[in-house]
N, C-alpha and C positions, 0 to 999 in steps of 0.2 A: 644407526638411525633409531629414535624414539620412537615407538609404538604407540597410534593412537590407543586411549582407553576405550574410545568405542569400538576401536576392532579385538577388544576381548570379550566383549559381551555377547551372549548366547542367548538369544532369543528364545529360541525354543525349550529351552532349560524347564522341565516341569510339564511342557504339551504331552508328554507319552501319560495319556490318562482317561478313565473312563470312568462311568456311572460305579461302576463296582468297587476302583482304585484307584485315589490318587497319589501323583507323583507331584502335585502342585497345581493339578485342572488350570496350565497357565494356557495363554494363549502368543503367540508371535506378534509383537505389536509393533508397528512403524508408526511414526510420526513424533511431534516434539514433547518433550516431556509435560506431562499434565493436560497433553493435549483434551478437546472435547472432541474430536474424534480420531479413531485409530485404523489402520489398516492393516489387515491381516489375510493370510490364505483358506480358504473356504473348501473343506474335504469330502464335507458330510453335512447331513439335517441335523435339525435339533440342537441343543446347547454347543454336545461337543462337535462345532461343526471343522474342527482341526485335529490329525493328530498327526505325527512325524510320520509315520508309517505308510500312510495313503501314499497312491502312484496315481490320482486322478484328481485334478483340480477341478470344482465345478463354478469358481468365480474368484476376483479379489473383494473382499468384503469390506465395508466400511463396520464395524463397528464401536460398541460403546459397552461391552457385554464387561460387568466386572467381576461375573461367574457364573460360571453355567448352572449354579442354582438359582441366581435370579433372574438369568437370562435378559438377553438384548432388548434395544430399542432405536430408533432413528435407524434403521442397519438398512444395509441393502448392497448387492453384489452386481460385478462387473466380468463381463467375460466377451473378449473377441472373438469371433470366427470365420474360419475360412470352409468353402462349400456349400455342403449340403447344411441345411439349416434345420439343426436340432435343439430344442427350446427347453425342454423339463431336467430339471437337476442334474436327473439320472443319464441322462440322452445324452446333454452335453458336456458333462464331464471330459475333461482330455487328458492322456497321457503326460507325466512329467515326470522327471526324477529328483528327487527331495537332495539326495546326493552332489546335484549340480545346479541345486536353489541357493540363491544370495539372499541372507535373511540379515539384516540388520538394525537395530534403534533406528534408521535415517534413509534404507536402502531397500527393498526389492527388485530381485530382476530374478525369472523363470521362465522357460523356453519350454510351450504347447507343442510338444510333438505332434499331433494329428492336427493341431491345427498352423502348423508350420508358420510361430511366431514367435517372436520373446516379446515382456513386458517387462520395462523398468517402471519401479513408482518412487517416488519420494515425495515426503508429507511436511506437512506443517500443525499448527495448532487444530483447523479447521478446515485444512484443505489436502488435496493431492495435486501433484504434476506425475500424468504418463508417458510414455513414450511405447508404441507398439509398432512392432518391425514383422512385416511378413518378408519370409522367404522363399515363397511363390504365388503365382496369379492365383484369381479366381474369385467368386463372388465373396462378399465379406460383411462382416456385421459386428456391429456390438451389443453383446447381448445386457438389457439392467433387470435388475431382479431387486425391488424393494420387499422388506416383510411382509409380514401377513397385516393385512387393514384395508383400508380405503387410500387411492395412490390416484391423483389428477394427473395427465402428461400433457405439455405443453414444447412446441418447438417455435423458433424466435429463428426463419429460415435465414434472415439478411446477416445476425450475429453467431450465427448454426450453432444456438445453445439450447440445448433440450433441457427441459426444468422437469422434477418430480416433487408434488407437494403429497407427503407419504402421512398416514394416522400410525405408522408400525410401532406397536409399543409391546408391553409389557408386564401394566399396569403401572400405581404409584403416579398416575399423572392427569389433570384436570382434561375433561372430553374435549375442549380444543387444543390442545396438543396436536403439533405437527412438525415435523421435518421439510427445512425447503431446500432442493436439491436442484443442483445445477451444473451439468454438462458443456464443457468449452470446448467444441470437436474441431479439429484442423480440415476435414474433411466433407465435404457437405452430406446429407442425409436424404434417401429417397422417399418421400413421404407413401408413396403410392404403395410401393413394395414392402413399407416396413410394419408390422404388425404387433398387436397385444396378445397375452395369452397367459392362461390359467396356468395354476399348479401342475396341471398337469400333460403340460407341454401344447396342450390345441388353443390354436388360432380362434380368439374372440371377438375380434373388430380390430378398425382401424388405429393407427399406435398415439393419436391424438382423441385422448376422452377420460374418462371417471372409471374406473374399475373397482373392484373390492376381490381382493387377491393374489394379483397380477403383474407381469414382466411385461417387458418390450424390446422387440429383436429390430434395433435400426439397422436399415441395408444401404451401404455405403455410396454413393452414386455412381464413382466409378472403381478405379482396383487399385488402391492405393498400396503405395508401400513401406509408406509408417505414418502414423496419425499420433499428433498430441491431443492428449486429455489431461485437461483442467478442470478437476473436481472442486464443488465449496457446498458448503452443507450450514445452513441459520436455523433455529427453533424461534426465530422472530417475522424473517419474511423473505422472499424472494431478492427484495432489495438490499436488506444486509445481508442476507450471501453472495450478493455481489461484491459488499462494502469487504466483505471475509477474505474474498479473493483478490481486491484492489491491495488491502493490506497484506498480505501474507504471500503472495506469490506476481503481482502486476505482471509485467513484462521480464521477468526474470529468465533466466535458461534454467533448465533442468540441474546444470550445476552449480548453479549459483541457490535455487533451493535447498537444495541437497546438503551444499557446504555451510548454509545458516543452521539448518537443522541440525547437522551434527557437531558444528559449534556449541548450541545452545546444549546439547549432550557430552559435550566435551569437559564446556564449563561444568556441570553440575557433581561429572563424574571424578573432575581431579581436585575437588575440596578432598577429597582423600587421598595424599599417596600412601602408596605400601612398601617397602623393602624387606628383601630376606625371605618370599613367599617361591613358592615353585610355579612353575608356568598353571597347573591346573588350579592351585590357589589363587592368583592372580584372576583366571576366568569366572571362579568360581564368586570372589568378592566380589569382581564389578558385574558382573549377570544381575549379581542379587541387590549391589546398588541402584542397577539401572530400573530392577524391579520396583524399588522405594520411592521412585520419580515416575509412575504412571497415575496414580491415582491418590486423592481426590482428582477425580475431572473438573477441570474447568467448565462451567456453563455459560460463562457470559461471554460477552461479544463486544468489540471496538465499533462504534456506530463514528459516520463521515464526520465526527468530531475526534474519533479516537478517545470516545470516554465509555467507560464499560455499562455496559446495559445488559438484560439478563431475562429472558422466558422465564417466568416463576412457574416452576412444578408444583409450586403450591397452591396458589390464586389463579393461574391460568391468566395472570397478567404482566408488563413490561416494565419493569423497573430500572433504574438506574443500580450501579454500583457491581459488585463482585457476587458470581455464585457458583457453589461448588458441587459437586456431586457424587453418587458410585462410589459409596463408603460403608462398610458398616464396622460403626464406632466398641462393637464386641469385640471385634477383631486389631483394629486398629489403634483402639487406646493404648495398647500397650507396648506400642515399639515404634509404629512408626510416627506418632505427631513426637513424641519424647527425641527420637533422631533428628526431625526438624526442627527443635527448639535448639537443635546445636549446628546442623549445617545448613539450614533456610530458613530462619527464624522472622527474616521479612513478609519471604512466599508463607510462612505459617500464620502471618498478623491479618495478612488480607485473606486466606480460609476461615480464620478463624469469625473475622466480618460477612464474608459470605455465607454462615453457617448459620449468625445472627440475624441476616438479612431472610433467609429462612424461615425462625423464629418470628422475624415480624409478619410476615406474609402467609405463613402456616399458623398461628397462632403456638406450636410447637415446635420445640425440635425433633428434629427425624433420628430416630434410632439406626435404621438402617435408609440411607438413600440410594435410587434409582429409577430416572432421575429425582423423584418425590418419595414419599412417604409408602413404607415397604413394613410387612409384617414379618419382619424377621429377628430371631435371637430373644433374648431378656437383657434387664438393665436397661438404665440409661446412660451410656458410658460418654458419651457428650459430655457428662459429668466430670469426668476425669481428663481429658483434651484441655477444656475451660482451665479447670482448675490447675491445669500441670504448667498450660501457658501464663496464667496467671503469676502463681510463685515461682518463673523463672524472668518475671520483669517484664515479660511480652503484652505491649499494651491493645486493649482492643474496648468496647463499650460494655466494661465490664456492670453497666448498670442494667444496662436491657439485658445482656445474658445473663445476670442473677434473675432479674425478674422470671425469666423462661425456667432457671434449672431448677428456680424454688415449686414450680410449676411439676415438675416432676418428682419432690418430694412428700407435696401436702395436697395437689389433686388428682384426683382417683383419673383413669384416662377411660375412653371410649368404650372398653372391650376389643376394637379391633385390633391389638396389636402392632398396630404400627405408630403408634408413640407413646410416652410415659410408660407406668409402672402398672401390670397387671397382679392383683392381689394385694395391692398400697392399703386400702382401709381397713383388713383384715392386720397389717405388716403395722400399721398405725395404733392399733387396738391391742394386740396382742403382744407384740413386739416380735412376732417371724408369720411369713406367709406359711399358710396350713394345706398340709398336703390332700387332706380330704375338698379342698376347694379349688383351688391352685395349680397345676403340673410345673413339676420342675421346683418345686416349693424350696427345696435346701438350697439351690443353688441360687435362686430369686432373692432368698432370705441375705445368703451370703454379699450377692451381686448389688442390693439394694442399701445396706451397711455398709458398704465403699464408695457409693455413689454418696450417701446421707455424707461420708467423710470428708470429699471433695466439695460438696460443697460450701461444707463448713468453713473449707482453706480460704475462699471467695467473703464468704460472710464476715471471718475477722477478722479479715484485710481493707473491708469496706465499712467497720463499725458496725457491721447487725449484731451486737454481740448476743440476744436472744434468742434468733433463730440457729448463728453458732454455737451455742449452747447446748441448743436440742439437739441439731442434727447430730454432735459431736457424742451425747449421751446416746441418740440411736444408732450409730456406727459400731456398737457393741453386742446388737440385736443378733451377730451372727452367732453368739455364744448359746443364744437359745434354741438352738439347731443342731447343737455337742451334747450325744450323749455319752457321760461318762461311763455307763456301764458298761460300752465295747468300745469307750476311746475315739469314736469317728463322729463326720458331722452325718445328719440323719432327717430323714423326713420325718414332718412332727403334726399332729392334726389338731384342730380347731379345740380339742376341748384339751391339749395339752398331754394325751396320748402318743409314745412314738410309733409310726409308721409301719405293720406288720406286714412283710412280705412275702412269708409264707416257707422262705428257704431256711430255715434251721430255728433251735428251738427260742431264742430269742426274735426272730423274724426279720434277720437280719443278713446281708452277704455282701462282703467289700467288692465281689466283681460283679456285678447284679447293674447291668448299666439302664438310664432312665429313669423311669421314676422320679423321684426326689430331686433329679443330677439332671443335667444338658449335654448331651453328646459322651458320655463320657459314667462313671462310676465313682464313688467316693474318691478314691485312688487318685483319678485326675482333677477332679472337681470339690474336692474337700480342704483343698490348701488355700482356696479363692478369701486370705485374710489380708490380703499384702500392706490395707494400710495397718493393721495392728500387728506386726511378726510378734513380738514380745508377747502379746495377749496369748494368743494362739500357741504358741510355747509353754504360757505355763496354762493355758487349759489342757493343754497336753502330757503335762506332768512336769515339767522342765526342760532343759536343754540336754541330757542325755535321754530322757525318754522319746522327745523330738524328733532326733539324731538317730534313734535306734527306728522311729515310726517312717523316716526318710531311707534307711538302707534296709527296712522290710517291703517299704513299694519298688525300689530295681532290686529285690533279689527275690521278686512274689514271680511267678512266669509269669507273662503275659495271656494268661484263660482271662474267659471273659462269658457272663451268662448275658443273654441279648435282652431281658425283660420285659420294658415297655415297647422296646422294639421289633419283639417279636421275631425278628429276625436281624441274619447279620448285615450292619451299614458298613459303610468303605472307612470309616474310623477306629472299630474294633477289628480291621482286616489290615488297616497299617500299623497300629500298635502289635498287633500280633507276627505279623512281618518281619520285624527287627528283635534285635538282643539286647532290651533297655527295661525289662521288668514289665513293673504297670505301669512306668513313665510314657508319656506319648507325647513326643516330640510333634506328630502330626496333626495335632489341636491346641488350640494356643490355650486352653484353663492350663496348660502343664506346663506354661515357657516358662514361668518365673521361678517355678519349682526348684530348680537346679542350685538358684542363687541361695536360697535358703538355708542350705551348710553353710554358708558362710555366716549369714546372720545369726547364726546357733552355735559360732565359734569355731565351726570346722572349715575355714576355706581350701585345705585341700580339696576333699572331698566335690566341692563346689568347681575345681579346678580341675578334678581328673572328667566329671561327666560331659562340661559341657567343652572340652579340647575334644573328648569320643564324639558325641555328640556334631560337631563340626567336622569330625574327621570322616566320619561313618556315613553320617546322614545328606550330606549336602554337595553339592557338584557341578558344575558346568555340563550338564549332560541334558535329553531330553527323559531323563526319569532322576534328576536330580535336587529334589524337592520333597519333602519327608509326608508330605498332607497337603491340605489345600491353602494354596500358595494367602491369597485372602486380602488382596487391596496391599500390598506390600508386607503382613505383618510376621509372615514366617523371615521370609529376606532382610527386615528389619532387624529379627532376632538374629542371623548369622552376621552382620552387619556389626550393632553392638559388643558381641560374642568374640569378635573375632579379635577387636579393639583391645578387648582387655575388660569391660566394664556391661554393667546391665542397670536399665530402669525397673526396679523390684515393684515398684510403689509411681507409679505415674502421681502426680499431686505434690510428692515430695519432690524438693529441688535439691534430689543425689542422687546417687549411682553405685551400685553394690562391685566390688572387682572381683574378677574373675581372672583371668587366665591368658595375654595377650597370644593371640597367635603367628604372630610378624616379627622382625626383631624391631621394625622400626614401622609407628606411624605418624603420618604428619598430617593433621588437619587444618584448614586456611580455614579461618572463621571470620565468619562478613564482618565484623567489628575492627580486622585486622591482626587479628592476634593470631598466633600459632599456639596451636593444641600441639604436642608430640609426647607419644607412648614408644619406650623401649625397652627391651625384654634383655639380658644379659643371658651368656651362655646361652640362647635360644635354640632349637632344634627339635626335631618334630617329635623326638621320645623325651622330651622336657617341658613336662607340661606342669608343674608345682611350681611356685614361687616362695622362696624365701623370706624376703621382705620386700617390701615398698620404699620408694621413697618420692616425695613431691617438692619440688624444686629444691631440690639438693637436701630435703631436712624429712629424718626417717616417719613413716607414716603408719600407724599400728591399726588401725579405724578397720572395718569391714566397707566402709563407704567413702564417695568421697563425693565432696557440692558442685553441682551444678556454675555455680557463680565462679569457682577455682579453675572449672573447663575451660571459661569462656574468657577469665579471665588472662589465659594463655600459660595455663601450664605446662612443667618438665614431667612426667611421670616413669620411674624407671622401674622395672621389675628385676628384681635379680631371680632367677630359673635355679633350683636345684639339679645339679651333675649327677 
């Protein structure tokens, strides 16, 4: 018997995580891929409100959380009860064993020991189907618990639909913003008995009114012994979350949900097969593909015509068309829109419309979204998304998103940080952002000269040949942030002085993290040239000095001075962690890093790290995630990695090779063609490759095109014995 691909996927893979350390800060998500909302188990307050280890659930959560640094919004939790009725977090918390939890892409079911119940759930895009079964009498309730904000409650006795019109946000969203939430309980509801109540578990009034803070404990009318719930959740109105529910769940049974859901995962997961993998490999691949299909979130909505309409986080108005969300584009340019230019390249055409739809409603693009404009990261890496779908054929209005990306080249932005480029007129004037004005200046400087390159790719594809001109001459602006005196890239100040930092007599120290650098220290954050490898190479002295500056970061230890951080964050405590140098797998300035030997002539070298790399770092487990997981774009990188091939350069339409870890794969590409990668002699201490070859004629290149993928290539590796 065939094993579904969704029953190798490990949800929790990466949940074992805290403030201090991650293992991937993922969370358990059910529902359908891309969903706009997810469901998950609720452990704890605050961000990490999940981790594998708790024995006390205090609700099932709906949320949309696509990290516990930017935390949720529209959320709100569910919890049945039998008895005595305890209402605050803490109170009602219930026994359960994680051990004998069903966690799946499509599936929930957990049995409340004290409250002597199971719950099954299964989801869809925008909805949930429940099923809760007590196994003894007694009074009973269900308990909702929306976020913190302003939260309406309304009950519809003759339909027994309790509605919640929630504010729970998080910022990033115009002050009418709201959640409209809607209960389809099989069981009637006693209005009299059932109450609201604070945070702090006391009874505030009746469960029908306006609160600001606030739960509600409905008390069942009589003692029922299993009750469905029908969840649907709109950011439009009470009546398309009706329309959310007609379409996604109508009169369906629980299995008939269930089995569309994991269909629609089914589908997405066996664009890839694998052969020649060991059962934990296998977990481990589809975990991390299932991870690459949760986000962007979808925002919009099928209205009683079935035509998509969409809450603008922007405008705080209703528009027609696609809109996407819960992304940040730092993280995500680099692996995962580059993987859907190959296995969803339709679902990529319409984010990539929903992104512009954005653009027109924000007057910007969002750097980081959720659901709106977020002050997160540097760059504008939307830049590179545009332009990578661009020069891989994917069509979309690429006239308004030039207008928008020119937008983040040549006007200065807000100050607030939540779009364009901070430090652009000084970057414009001088040719590098200046560390005495600036923070984070080298890496800005770098981050801003790959964006200027992308969208050059845009420009001379469209005939701007002037503005591609410029931007392609300021794409080199990173060179003015190399100082040749110690070899590395460096913060540089306004009057064209380098950055003194006080640790040695040059003022300088390659583990000195901050400063100049984003998350990270030269080390990790100094290679950020990807679209000019050859440049950076010979500012580097050449390709054996390169080479030699590539095997002096994995053979430096891992120390590390905390600088501007003053103390230590959970990214110098993962690198520190593992046995990889100053390489950090667990931030993505270091993913492309790897590929680099190869571009420098050495693919071995490029072949032995990232087979360790894959072997070491990744896993089907709940601590099996090297950092933080990040919108798919760690998953992405073991994804590509694992193939055989990596996007060095998003923008360019190639792919650097690497090292396949399967002996065979085979990818069904919506165009119809088959992609297949085979590794000869394969075996898990054969991690070098000989030579290449593509369809059947030898292949010597470090890269190979994008258009050859798609166009249904053979690719074979022959593995060194």
């Amino acid at each position: 018997m065939v094993q579904d691909l969704v029953d190798l996927v490990e949800v929790r893979q990466g949940a074992e995580s805290s403030f201090e350390f991650s293992n991937g800060n993922t969370l358990p998500l059910i529902g359908a891929p891309f969903a706009m909302c997810n469901w998950s188990l609720q452990t704890a307050g605050g961000p990490w409100f999940y981790h594998p280890q708790h024995r006390r659930l205090q609700g099932i959560r709906a949320t949309r959380q696509p990290s516990p640094w930017i935390r949720d919004y529209g959320h709100f939790s569910f919890l049945p009860q039998l008895g005595e009725r305890h209402l605050s977090a803490a109170r009602r918390a219930s026994a359960f064993r994680p051990e004998d939890t069903a966690l799946g892409p499509d599936y929930l079911n957990v049995d409340l020991i004290r409250d002597a119940c199971r719950i099954e759930l299964t989801a869809t895009e925008r909805c949930s189907k429940s099923i809760v079964r007590f196994s003894r009498g007694g009074s009973k309730r269900l308990i909702i618990e929306p976020g913190l904000g302003q939260n309406e409650f309304f009950y519809d006795e003759s339909r027994r639909v309790f509605s919640c019109k929630s504010s729970a946000n998080n910022g990033g969203v115009p002050d009418n913003f709201a959640t409209y939430i809607e209960f389809h309980i099989s069981d009637a509801i006693n209005l009299e008995s059932s109450k609201a109540f604070d945070v702090q578990g006391e009874v505030i009034g009746p469960v029908i009114g306006s609160y600001k803070d606030a739960g509600v404990a409905l008390e069942f009318q009589g003692d029922p012994t299993e009750v469905t719930i029908d969840i649907t959740t709109s950011f439009i109105s009470f009546e398309q979350a009706g329309n959310n529910l007609a379409n996604e769940i109508g009169d369906r049974s629980f299995d008939e949900v269930r089995n569309s859901t994991r269909s629609d995962w089914e589908q997405l997961l066996s664009r890839v097969a694998i052969e020649g993998a060991s059962d934990e490999q296998r977990r481990t691949f589809y975990s991390a593909m299932y991870r690459c299909f949760l986000f962007p979130r979808q925002i919009h909505e099928l209205n009683s015509q079935g035509k998509k309409v969409h809450y603008s986080p922007y405008d705080g108005k209703v528009h027609g068309g696609p809109m996407y969300t819960d992304n940040g584009f730092w993280d995500t340019h680099r692996t995962v829109y580059p993987l859907f230019s190959i296995l969803i390249p339709s679902i990529l055409k319409d984010m990539l419309e929903g992104w512009i739809n954005a653009y027109r409603e924000g007057a910007w693009f969002p750097k980081w979204a959720s659901p709106g404009y977020k002050a997160c990261m540097i760059g504008t890496h939307i830049d590179a998304v545009m332009a990578d779908a661009y020069v891989k054929g994917i069509e979309f209005d690429v006239e308004t998103a030039f207008a928008g990306l020119c937008k983040h080249a040549y006007q200065a932005s807000d100050g607030s940080g939540r779009h364009g480029r901070e430090g652009l007129e000084d970057y414009m004037k001088l040719g590098w952002v200046p560390h005495d004005r600036v923070h984070e200046s080298a890496s800005r400087t770098m981050d801003f000269a790959y964006n200027d390159w992308c969208i050059a790719q845009i420009a001379q594809g469209i005939g701007e040949t002037k503005k591609a001109q410029d931007l392609l001459q300021r794409s080199h602006n990173y060179k003015n942030t190399f100082d040749s005196a110690i070899g590395f890239m460096r913060g540089r100040n306004a009057d064209g002085s380098w950055r003194d930092n006080g640790y040695s007599d040059d003022g300088f120290s390659p583990i000195e993290w901050g400063g100049p650098f984003v998350e990270g220290s030269v080390w990790q954050c100094g290679w950020a040239v990807s679209h000019d490898v050859d440049g950076l190479i010979e500012l580097m002295g050449g390709r054996e000095a390169f080479v030699a500056k590539l095997d002096e970061q994995m053979e430096t230890p891992p120390n590390f001075e905390v600088g501007y951080y003053k103390s230590e964050i959970h990214e110098m405590s993962e690198m520190a962690a593992v046995d990889f140098g100053q390489y950090a797998q667990s931030n993505q300035p270091s993913h492309h890093i790897l590929y680099l030997y190869a571009l420098a002539g050495c693919p071995e070298k490029t072949q032995y790290w990232v087979r360790k790399t894959c072997a070491e770092l990744y896993a089907a487990t709940e601590d099996g995630l090297p950092g933080d997981e990040d919108n798919g774009e760690m998953s992405a990188w073991y994804v590509f990695s694992s193939m055989g091939f990596y996007p060095v350069c998003p923008g360019k339409p190639e792919y650097v090779l690497g090292s396949p870890l399967f002996s065979k794969v085979s990818v069904t590409l919506e165009n119809g063609n088959q992609l297949v990668i085979e590794a000869d002699n394969q075996a898990a201490n054969h991690v070098h490759v000989s030579c290449w070859e593509i369809n059947d004629h030898g292949h010597g290149e470090a890269v190979i095109e994008h258009n050859v993928l798609m166009d249904g290539a053979r690719i074979r590796a022959q593995m060194k014995l």
